[in-house]
N, C-alpha and C positions, 0 to 999 in steps of 0.2 A: 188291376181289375181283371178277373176269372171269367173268361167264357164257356158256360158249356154245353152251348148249343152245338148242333149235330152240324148248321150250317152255315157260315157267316157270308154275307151279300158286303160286298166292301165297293166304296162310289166314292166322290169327291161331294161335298155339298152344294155345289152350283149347279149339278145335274138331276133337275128335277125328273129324266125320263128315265133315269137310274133308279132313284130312289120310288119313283112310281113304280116300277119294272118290279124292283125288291118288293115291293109290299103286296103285289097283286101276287107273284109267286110263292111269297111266304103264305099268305091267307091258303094257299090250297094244299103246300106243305105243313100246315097246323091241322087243317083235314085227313092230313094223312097219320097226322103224329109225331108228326119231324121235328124239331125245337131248329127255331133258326133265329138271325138277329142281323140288324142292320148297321155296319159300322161304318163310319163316315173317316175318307183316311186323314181329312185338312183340319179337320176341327175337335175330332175324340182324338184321346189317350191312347198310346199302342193297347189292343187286349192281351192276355195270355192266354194260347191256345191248345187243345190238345192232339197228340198228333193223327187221330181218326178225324178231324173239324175236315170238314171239305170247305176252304174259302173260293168264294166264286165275284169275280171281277168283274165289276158291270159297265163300261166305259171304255177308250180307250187303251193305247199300245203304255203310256204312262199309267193309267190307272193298274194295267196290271201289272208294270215291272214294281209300284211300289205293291201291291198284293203280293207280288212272289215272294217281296223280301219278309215280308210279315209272314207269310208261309214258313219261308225257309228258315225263320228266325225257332218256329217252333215244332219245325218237320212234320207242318200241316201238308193237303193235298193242295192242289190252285186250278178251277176250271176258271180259262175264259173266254168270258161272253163278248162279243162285238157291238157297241154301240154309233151308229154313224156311220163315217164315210170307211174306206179298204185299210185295215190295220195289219202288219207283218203278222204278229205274234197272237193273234186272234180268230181261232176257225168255228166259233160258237153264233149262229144269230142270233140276235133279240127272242126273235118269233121260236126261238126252239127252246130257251131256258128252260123252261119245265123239266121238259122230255130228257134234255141232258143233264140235268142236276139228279135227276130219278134213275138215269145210266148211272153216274158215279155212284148213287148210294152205293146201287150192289156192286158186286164183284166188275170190274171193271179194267181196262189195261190203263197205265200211266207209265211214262216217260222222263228218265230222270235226265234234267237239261244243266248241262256243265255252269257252274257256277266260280266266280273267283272271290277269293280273301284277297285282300290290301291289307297290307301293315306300313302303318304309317309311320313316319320318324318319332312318335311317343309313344310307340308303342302298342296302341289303339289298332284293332282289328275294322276292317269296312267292307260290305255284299256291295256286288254289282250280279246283276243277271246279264246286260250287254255289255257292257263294256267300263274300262278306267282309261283316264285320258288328264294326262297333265299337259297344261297350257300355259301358252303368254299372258301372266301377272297384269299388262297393263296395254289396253288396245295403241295399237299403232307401232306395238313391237312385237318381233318374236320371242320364243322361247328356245332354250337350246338345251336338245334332250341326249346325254349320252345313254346309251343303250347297254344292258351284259342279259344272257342268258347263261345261268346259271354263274360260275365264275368266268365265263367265255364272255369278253368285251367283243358288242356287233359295231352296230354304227352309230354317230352321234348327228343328231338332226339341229338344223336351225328351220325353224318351220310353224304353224300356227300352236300345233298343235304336237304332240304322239300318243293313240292310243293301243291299248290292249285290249280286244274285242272278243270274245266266245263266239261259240256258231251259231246259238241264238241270236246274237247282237250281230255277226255279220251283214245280216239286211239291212241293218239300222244307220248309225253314223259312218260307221267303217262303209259300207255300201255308197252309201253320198261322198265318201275323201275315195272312194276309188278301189276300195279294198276288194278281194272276194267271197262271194255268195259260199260259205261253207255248207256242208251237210249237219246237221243238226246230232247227226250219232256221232261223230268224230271227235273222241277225247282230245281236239288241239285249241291252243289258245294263237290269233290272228297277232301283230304288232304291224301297224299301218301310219304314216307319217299324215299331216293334215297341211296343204300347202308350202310341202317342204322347199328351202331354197340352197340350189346347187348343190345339190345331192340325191342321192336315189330316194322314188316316188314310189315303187312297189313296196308291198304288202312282203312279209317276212310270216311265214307258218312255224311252231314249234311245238313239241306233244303236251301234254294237260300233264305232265309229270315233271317239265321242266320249272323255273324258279325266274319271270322276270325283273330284272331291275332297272328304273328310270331316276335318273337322275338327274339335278337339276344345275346342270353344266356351267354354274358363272353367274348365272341369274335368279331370281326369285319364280316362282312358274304356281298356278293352281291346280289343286289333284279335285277331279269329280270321278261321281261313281253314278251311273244310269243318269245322267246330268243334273246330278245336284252335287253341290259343293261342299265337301267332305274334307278339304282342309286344304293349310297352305304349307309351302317349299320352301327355308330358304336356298339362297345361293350354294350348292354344291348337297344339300340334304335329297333324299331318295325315297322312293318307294319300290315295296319288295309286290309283287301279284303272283299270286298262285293258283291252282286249282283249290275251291272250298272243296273241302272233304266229305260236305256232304251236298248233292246235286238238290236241284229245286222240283220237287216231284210237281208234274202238271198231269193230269189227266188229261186222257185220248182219246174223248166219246167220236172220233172221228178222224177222217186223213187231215193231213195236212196240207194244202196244196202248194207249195214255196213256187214252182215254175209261173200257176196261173196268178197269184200276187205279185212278183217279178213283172209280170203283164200288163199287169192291172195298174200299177203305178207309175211305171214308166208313162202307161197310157196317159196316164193322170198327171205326169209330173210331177209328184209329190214324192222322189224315189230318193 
């Protein structure tokens, strides 16, 4: 299915203040002449997009990592919009939609935010915008990750979990296992272990040029990508992360404030 509207509003279908939000903004971007449309991500077909679409994320920190990936699938733009409580990756409110979907039309600045490819053991290519993280197969066990950067063997974890985070995704899971808050312009890709046992608990930094490899050390392990489950491992099979080649353009009708969300969530315990 062909979209060629100028704007796509992308929501979950249980959020009805989404999909209100979408419709009262479209009504006055059809006043203005704009062709826009409402895609629903849990229940329509992926659309096909073209790369001037401005898709704009009405929901939360999940609503728009899958919007970025539908972006980036077709080197669309990605504003987003905040709905609810403090979202990392969101500096849009509700109450300004208009105002800033009307910034992006024109000439506008955007931000190309480091993205990784997964190649998985068939072959099969996978987007994550924050992060890949292969884990323990079966609760009550761990997993055990041997580590290489590039053909350089690091370390091998037994631990819940190991991922590979961008500096987007920094704040995110990797922020909650302990990792560090990256700066968002930094071509580097994070490796952070996730309740690792008897071994090192620090974060390992390497440049977006390097090639990690995880590997699934003896045991069976699951590969997710922005947490959803993109396949499985077996015993001694691997997965390669790299930098995608091509970043996930977001528009910047605004700063970012990373220190005061750091603040705010802690505040909040939701961090």
């Amino acid at each position: 299915m062909g979209i060629d509207a100028r704007v796509v509003f992308t929501a979950f279908s249980n959020r009805a203040d989404a999909i209100q939000l979408a419709n009262e903004a479209g009504e006055r971007l059809t006043d203005q002449g704009v062709t826009w449309v409402l895609h629903l991500l849990d229940t329509q077909p992926s659309p096909h997009l073209r790369d001037d679409t401005l898709v704009v994320s009405l929901g939360g920190d999940g609503t728009f990592l899958r919007s970025a990936r539908l972006a980036h699938r077709f080197g669309s733009r990605v504003l987003a919009v905040n709905l609810g409580r403090l979202g990392f990756l969101l500096n849009v409110p509700s109450r300004d939609v208009l105002n800033d979907v009307d910034h992006a039309l024109g000439p506008t600045h955007e931000v190309a935010r480091l993205a990784l490819q997964i190649a998985m053991p068939d072959g099969t290519t996978e987007f994550a915008l924050n992060e890949v993280v292969v884990e323990r197969a079966r609760q009550g066990h761990m997993v055990r990750v041997k580590s290489f950067v590039d053909d350089d063997e690091y370390l091998t974890y037994a631990a819940d979990a190991v991922m590979v985070s961008t500096p987007t995704g920094s704040t995110g899971y990797n922020f909650s296992a302990g990792g560090p808050v990256v700066d968002t312009a930094l071509p580097v890709m994070i490796l952070t272990p996730v309740a690792p046992h008897f071994t090192i608990d620090r974060s390992i930094v390497v440049g977006g040029d390097r090639v990690v490899r995880l590997v699934a050390d003896g045991k069976p392990a699951v590969v997710l990508a922005d947490g959803q489950v993109i396949g499985r491992l077996d015993a001694d099979q691997w997965v390669l992360v790299r930098q995608s080649p091509d970043p996930v353009r977001v528009v910047a009708t605004r700063s970012f404030e990373v220190g005061f969300r750091l603040r705010e969530s802690l505040r909040e315990g939701h961090a």
